[in-house]
Backbone as CSV, one residue per row, in Angstrom:
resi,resn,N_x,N_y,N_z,CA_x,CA_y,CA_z,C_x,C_y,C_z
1,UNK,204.299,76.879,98.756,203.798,78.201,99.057,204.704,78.853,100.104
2,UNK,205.011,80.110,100.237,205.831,80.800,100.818,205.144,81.431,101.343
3,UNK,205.071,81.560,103.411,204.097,82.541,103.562,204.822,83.264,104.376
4,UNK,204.052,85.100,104.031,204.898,86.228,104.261,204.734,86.488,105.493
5,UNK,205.604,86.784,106.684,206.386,86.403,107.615,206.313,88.014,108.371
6,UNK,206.045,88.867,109.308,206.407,90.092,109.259,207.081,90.187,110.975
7,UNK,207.456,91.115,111.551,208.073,91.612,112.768,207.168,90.899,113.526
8,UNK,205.891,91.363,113.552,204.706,90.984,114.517,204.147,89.463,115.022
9,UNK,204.452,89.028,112.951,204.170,87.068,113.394,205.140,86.660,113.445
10,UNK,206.743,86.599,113.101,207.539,85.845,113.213,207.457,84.939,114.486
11,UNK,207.485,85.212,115.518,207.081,84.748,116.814,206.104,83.600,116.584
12,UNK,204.543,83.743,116.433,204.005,82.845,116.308,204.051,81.841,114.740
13,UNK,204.249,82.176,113.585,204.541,81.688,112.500,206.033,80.902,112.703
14,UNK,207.313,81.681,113.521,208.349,80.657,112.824,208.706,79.895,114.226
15,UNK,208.851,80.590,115.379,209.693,79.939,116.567,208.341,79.020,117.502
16,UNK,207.426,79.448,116.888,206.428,78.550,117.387,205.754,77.438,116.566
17,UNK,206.174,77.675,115.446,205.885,76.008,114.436,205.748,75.172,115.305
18,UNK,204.906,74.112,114.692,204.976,72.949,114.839,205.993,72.154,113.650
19,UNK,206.296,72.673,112.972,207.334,72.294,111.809,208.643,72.672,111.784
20,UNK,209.517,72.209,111.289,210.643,72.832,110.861,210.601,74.069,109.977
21,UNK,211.351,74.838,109.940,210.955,76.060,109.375,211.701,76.753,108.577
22,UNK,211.885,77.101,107.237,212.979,77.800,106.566,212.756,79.476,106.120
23,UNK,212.854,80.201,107.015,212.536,81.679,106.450,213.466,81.882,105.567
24,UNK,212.916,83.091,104.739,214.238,83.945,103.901,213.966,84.931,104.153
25,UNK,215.162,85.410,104.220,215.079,87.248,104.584,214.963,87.396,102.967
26,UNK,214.672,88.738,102.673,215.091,89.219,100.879,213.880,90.233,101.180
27,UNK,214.156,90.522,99.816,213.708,92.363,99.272,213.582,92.493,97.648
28,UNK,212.285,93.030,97.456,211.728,92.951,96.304,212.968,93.667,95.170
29,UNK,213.990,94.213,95.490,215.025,94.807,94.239,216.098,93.950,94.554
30,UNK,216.294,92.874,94.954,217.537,91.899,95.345,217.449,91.149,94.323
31,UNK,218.046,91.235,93.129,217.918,90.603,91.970,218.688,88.576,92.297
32,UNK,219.249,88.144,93.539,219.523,87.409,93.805,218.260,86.712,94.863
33,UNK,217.734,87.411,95.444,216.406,86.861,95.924,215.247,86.391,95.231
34,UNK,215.220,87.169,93.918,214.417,86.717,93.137,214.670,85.383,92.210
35,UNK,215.834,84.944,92.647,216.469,83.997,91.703,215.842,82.615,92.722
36,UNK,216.389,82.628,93.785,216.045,81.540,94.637,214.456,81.362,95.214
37,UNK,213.409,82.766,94.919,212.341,82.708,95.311,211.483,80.938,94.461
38,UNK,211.459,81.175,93.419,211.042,79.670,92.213,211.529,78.324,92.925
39,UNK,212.791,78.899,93.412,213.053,77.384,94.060,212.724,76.806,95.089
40,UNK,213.071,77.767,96.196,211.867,77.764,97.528,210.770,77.297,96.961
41,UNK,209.606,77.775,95.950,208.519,77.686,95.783,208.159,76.131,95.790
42,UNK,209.118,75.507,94.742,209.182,73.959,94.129,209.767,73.415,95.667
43,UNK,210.512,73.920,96.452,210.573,72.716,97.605,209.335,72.723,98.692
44,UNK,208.821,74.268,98.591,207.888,74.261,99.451,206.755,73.105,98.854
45,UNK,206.597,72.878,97.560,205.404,72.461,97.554,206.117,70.125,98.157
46,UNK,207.733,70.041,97.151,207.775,68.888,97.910,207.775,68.796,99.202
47,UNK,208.098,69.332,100.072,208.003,69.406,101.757,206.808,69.703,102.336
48,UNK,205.918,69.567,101.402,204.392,69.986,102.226,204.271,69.543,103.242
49,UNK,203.750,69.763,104.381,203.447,69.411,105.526,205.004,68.682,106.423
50,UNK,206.059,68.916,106.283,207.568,68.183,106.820,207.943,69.664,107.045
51,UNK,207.847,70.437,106.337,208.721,71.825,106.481,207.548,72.879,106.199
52,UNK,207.670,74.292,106.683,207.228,74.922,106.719,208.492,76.778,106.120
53,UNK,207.582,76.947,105.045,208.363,78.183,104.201,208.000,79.217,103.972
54,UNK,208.276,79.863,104.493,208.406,81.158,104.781,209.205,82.580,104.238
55,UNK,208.848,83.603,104.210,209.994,84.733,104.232,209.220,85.984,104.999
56,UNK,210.263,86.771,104.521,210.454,88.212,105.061,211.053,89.386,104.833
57,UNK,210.151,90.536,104.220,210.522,91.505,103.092,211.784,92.383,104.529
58,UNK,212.799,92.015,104.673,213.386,93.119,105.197,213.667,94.717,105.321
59,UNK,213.081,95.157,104.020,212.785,96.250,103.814,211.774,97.045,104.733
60,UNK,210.766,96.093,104.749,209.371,96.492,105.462,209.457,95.821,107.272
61,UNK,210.583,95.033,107.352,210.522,94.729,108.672,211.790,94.490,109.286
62,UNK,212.717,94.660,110.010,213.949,95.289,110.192,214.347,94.787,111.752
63,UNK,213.447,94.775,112.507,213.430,94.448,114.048,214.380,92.808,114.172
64,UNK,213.215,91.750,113.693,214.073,90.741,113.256,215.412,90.198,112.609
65,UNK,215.306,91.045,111.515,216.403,90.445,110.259,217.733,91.089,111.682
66,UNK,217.600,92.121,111.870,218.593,92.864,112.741,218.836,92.223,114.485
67,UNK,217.757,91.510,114.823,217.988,90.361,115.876,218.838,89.324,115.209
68,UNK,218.355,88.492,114.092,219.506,87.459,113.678,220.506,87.683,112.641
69,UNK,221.096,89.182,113.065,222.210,89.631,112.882,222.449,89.109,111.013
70,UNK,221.286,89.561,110.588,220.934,89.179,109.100,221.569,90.881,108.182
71,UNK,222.754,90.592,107.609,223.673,91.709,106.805,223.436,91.356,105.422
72,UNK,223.386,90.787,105.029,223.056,90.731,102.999,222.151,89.602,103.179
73,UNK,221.539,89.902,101.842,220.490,88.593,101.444,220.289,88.500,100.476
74,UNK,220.169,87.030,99.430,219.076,86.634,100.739,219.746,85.754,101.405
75,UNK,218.948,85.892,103.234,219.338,84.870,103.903,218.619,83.939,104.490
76,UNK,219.066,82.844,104.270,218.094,81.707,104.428,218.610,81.435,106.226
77,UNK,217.611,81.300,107.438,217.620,80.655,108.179,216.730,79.295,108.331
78,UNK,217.142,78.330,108.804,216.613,76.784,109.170,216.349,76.838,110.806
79,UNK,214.736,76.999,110.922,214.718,76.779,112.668,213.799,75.285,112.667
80,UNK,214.909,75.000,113.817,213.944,74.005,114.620,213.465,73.936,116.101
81,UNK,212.214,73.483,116.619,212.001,73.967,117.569,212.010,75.393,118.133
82,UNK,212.317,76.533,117.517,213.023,77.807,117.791,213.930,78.092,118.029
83,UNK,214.602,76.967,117.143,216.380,77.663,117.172,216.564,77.364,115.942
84,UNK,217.906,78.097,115.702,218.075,78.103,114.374,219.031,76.864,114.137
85,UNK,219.518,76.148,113.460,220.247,75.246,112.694,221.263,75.421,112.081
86,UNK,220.787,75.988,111.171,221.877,76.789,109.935,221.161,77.825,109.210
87,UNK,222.266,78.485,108.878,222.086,79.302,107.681,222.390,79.095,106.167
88,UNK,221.505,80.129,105.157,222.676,80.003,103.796,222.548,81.576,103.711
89,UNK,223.634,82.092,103.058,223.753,83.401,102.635,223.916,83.338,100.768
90,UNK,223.054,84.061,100.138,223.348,83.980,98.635,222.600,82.855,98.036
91,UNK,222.795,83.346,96.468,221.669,82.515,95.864,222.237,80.769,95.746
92,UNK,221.445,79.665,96.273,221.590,78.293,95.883,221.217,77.743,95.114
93,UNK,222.295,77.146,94.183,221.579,75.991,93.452,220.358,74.977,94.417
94,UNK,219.078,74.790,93.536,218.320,73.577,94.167,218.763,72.809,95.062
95,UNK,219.920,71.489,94.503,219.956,70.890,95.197,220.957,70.971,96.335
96,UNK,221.800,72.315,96.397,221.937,72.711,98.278,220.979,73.165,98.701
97,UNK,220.019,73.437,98.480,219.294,74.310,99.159,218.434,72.649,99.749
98,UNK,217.976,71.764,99.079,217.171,70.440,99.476,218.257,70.411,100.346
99,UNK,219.578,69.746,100.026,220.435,69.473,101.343,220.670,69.972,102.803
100,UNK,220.029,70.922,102.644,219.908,71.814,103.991,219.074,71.785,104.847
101,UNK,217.616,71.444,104.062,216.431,71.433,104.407,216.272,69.596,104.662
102,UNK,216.959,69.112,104.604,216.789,67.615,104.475,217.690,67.523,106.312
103,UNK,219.037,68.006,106.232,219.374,68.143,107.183,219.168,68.955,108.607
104,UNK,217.830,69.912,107.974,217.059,70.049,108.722,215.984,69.255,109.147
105,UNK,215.480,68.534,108.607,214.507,67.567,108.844,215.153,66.278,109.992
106,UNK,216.446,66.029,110.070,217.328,64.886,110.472,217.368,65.646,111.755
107,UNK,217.310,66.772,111.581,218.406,67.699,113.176,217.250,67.119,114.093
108,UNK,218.283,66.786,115.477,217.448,66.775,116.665,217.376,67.710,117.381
C-alpha cells in the first residue's frame, strides 16, 4: 500500500517513521510514474512492516519536492532515520528498485 504523503504530513509520516521509508515524488500525467506505481505496490506489500511506502502528488504539493531539490520524476527518495540515503530518478526495473530498498534496510 502506498500512502499519500502531502506538504503538511511529510514531517510526521516520513522523517518521523519508525521505519525506513521510500517516498516517490510523481504526478498523475507522468506516464513514467505510472509505470513504477504497480511495482512500488508489489514491494510495498513484500516489505510490510520493514519499510514504509509512500508518495507525493507534486503537482498538489511543491514546498517539499522543491526542499529535496526534486527536478523530474519520478523520484524515488530512501530515508532513514530522517535522512535520506539515496535516490532513484526514472522508471526502475523491479529488481533495482528491491536493491535499493534492501540497501536501505542494511544502512546504518
Amino acid at each position: 500500500m502506498l500512502i499519500d504523503v502531502t506538504d503538511q504530513s511529510f514531517d510526521a509520516e516520513v522523517l518521523k517513521a519508525n521505519l525506513p521509508v521510500l517516498i516517490d515524488m510523481w504526478a498523475p500525467w507522468c506516464g513514467p510514474c505510472r509505470m513504477v506505481e504497480p511495482i512500488l505496490k508489489k514491494l510495498s506489500d513484500k516489505y510490510q512492516g520493514k519499510v514504509k511506502f509512500c508518495r507525493m502528488n507534486v503537482d498538489e504539493n511543491q514546498k517539499t519536492p522543491s526542499q529535496y531539490r526534486v527536478m523530474s520524476i519520478p523520484n524515488m527518495l530512501f530515508i532513514k532515520s530522517g535522512k535520506v540515503i539515496d535516490t532513484a530518478v526514472g522508471a526502475m526495473p523491479e529488481a533495482a528498485l528491491q536493491s535499493k530498498v534492501d540497501a536501505l534496510l542494511a544502512a546504518k
